[in-house]
C-alpha positions in Angstrom: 24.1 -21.5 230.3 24.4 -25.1 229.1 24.3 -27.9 231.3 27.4 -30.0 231.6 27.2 -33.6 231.6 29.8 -36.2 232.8 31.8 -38.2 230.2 31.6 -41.6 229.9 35.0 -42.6 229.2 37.2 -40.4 231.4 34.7 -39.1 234.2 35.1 -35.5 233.4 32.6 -32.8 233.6 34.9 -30.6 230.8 31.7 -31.4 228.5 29.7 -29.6 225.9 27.4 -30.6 222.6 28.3 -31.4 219.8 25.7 -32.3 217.5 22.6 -33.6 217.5 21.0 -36.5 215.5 17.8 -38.2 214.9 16.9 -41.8 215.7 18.6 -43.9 212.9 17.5 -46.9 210.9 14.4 -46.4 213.1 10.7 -45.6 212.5 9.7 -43.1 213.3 12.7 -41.4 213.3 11.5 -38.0 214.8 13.1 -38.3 218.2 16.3 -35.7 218.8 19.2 -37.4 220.4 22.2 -35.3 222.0 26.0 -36.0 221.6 28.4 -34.3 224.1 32.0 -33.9 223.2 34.7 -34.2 226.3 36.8 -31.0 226.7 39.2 -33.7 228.8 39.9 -37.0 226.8 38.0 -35.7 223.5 35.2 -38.9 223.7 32.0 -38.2 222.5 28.7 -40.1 224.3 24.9 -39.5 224.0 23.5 -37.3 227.1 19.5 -38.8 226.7 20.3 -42.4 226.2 17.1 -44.8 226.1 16.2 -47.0 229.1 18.4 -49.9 228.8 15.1 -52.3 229.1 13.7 -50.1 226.4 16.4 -50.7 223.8 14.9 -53.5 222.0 12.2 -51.4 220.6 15.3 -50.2 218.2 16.2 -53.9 217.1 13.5 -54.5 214.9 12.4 -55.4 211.1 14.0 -51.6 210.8 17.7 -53.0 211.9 19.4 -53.8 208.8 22.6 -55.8 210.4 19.7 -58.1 212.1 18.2 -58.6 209.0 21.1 -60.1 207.2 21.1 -61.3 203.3 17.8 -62.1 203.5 17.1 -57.8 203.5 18.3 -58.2 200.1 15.9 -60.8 198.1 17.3 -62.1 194.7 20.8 -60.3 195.5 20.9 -62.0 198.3 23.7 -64.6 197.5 25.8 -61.1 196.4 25.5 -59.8 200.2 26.3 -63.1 201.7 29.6 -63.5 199.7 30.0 -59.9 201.2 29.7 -60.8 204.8 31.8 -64.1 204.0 34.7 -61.5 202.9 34.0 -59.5 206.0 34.1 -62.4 208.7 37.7 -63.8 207.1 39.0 -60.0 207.4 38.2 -60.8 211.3 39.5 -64.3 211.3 42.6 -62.8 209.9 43.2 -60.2 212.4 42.8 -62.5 215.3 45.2 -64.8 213.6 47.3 -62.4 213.4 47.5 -61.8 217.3 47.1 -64.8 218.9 49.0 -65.9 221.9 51.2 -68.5 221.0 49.3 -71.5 223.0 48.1 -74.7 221.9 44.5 -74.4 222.8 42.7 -71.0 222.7 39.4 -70.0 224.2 37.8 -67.1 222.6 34.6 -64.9 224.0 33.1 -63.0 221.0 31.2 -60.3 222.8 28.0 -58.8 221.1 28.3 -61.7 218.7 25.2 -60.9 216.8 24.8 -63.3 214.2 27.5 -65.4 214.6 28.9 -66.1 211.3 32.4 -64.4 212.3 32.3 -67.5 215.4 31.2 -69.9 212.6 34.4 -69.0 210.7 37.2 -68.8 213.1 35.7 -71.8 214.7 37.1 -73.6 212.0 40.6 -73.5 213.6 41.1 -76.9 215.4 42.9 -75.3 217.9 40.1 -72.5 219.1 37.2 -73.3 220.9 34.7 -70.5 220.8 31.7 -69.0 223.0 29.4 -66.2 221.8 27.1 -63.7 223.8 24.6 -61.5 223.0 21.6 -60.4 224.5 19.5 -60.8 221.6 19.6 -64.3 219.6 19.7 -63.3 216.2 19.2 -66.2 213.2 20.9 -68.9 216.2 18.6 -71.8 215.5 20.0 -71.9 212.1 22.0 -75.1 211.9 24.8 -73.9 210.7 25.6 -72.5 214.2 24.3 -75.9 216.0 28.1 -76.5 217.2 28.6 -73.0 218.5 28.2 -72.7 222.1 26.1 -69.1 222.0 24.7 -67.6 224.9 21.6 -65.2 225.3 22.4 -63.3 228.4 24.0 -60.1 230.0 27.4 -61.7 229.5 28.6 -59.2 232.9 26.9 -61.2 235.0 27.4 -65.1 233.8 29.7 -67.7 235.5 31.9 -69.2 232.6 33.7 -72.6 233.1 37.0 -71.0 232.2 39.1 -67.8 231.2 39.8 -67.3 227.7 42.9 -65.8 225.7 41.0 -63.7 223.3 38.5 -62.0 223.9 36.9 -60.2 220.4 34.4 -56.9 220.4 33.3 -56.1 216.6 31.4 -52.6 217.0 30.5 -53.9 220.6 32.0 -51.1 222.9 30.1 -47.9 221.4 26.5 -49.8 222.9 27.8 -50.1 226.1 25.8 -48.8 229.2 28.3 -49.8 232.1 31.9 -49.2 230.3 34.1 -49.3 233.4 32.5 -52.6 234.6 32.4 -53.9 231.0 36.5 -53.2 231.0 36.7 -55.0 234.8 35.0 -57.7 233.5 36.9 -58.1 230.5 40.1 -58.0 233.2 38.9 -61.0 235.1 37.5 -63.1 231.9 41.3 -62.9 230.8 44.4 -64.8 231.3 47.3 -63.1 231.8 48.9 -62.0 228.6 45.7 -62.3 227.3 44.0 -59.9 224.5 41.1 -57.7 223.4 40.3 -57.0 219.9 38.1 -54.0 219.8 36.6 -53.1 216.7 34.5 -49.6 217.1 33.2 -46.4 214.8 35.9 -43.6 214.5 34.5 -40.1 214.8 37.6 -38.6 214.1 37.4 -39.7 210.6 36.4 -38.1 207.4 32.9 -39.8 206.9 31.7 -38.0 210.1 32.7 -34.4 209.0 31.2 -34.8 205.5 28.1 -36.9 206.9 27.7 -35.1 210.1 24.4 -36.0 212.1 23.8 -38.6 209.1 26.9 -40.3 209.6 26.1 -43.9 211.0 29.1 -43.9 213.3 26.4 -42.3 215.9 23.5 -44.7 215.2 21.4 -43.1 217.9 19.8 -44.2 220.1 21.9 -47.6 219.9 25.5 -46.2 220.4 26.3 -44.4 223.3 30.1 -44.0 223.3 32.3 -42.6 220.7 36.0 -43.6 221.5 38.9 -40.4 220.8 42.5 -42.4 220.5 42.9 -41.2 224.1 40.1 -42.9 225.2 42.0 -46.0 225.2 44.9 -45.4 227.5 42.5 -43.8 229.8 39.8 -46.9 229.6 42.5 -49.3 229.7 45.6 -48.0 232.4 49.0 -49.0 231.5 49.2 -50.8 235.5 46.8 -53.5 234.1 47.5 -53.1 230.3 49.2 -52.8 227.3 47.9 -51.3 224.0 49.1 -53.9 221.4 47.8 -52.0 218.0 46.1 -48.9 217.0 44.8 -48.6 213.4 42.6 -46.4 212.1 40.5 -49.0 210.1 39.2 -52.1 210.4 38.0 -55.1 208.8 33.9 -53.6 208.2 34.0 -51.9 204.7 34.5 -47.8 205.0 32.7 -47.9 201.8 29.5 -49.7 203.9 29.4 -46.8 207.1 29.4 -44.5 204.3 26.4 -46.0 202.3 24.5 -46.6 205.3 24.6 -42.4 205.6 24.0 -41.7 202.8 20.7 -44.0 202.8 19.9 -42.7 205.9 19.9 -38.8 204.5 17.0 -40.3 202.2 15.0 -41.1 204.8 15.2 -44.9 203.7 12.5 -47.0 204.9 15.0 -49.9 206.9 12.0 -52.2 206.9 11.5 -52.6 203.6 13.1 -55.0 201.2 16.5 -53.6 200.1 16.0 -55.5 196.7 15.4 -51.8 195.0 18.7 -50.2 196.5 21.0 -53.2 195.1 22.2 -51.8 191.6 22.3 -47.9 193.1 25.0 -49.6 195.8 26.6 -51.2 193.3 27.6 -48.2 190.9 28.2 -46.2 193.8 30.7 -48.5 194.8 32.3 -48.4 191.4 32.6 -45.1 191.3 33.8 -44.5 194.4 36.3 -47.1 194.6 39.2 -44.9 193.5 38.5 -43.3 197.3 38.1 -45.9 199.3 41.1 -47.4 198.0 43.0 -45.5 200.3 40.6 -46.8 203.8 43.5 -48.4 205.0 45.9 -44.8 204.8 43.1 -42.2 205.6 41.1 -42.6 208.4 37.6 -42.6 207.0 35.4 -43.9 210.3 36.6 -47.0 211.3 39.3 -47.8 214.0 40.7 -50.8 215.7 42.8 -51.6 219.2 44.6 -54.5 220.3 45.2 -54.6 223.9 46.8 -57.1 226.4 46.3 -57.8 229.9 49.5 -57.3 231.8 
C-alpha cells in the first residue's frame, strides 16, 4: 500500500501521488522527484524535498532566471526589453492596490534580481527593501540605491512594518509555509496587503506538459497552491482575500517555452544565443493562443490579500 504523506498547505494526511518529475533546468537531471496531490484542499507539494542547506547546488550557471539577458548574447538587448515589460506588469498591479497612504514601505520577498524593486522604486512615494537569500547581479549599480538584503528574511529585525508586502513566484520554494504566512502577519500593518504571484497547476500547460511542465521546477518548488489553498493558508479571522486571478504578469507564453525546452533535454548552461529565433516564431505562431492567457487559465495565478 502507498505511503501517505502530510500536506503542506492544509495539514492533511488525505494524500496520494501524482506525478513524478525529474530535476529541471539542472545537470544532471537524472534524479526522480515525487509530487503528492491532497485528497483535502487539492494542493500539490514534493514528498523528497532537498536539504534546505543543499538547495544552492540547484542555483547555478544551469538557472536560467539567475542568468538574466546576458544567457542570451547578441539578443540580449531583445530579452532585457522583455523583462522591462515584465517588471512594469508588476508595478502596475501593485499600483493598482495600494493602500491609500502617503508613504508606502514595500518588502519584495525572494527579490531575485531586483529589477521589479528598481522599477516601482521610482514612485516618490514608496520606499522599498528586497530579500533574498542569494544576491543575484546586486553590485550592479543600477541597484546601488536599493536597500537589498541577503538573509533568511524570517528571522531579521526590520526598522519598521510595511504596507505591501510583494511575492513574485516566491511561495511555491517555501520550506516553512505556516511561519512564512505568520511572519508575513507581523511584518504588516493593519489593512496592509500581500501580492502573491505563484505557478497554477490547475491550468492547461500542466495537463498538456505534464512532468515537463515548469510549474513543478523540481527540486526548487515545493508547494503547488489549489484556489482553496488560499482561504485555508490565510483564515478569514486574520484576513481578507482581496483578488483571485488566474494569470499574472510572467508571460504564459514563457512557462510554456521553458517546457517545452526542457522536454529537449536543453543544456540550461549553455548560451541561449542558438534558441533565440526558434522562440521567436514560436511565439508568432502561437500568439493567436496565448491571446486569450488573461480568459483561460494557462498556469499562472495571482492573490491579493489583506490583513484584517
Amino acid at each position: 500500500m502507498p505511503e501517505n504523506h502530510t500536506c503542506s498547505i492544509c495539514g492533511s494526511t488525505n494524500t496520494s501521488l501524482f506525478i513524478e518529475t525529474n530535476a529541471m533546468m539542472h545537470t544532471p537531471n537524472k534524479e526522480i522527484y515525487s509530487f503528492y496531490t491532497c485528497g483535502n484542499c487539492d494542493s500539490k507539494f514534493l514528498i523528497n524535498p532537498v536539504n534546505e542547506e543543499q538547495l544552492s547546488k540547484y542555483y547555478t550557471e544551469n538557472y536560467l532566471p539567475y542568468r538574466g539577458a546576458h544567457a542570451w548574447g547578441k539578443f540580449s538587448k531583445f530579452v532585457e526589453w522583455d523583462d522591462a515589460k515584465l517588471n512594469k506588469a508588476r508595478k502596475k498591479t501593485v499600483l493598482n492596490f495600494l493602500p491609500n497612504q502617503k508613504s508606502i514601505q514595500l518588502l519584495d520577498v525572494g527579490c531575485g534580481k531586483p529589477d521589479f524593486l528598481f522599477e516601482i522604486s521610482k514612485e516618490k512615494d514608496i520606499s522599498v527593501t528586497g530579500v533574498d537569500f542569494v544576491a543575484a547581479d546586486w553590485d550592479s549599480p543600477k541597484y546601488s540605491n536599493l536597500s537589498l538584503m541577503e538573509c533568511d528574511w524570517k528571522d531579521v529585525e526590520f526598522k519598521h512594518k510595511f504596507n505591501v508586502i510583494t511575492a513574485w513566484h516566491y511561495l511555491e520554494h517555501d520550506y516553512q509555509l505556516s511561519k512564512t504566512v505568520s511572519r508575513f502577519h507581523e511584518l504588516l500593518i493593519s489593512g496592509g496587503i500581500i501580492i502573491i504571484e505563484v505557478p497554477m497547476f490547475e491550468g492547461i500547460l500542466q495537463k498538456i506538459q505534464k512532468k515537463f511542465w515548469q510549474g513543478w521546477h523540481s527540486p526548487r518548488h515545493m508547494n503547488l497552491f489549489s484556489k482553496k489553498s488560499w482561504s485555508i493558508l490565510f483564515p478569514s479571522e486574520e484576513w481578507n482575500i482581496v483578488s483571485y486571478k488566474k494569470y499574472g504578469t510572467l508571460s504564459a507564453f514563457t512557462l510554456w517555452w521553458l517546457g517545452y525546452r526542457e522536454r529537449r533535454n536543453t543544456e540550461w548552461a549553455t548560451s541561449m544565443e542558438p534558441y533565440f529565433w526558434s522562440l521567436v516564431i514560436l511565439k508568432i505562431i502561437l500568439s493567436p493562443i496565448f491571446l486569450f492567457e488573461k480568459l483561460l487559465p494557462f498556469g499562472i495565478q495571482t492573490v491579493v490579500i489583506q490583513k484584517k
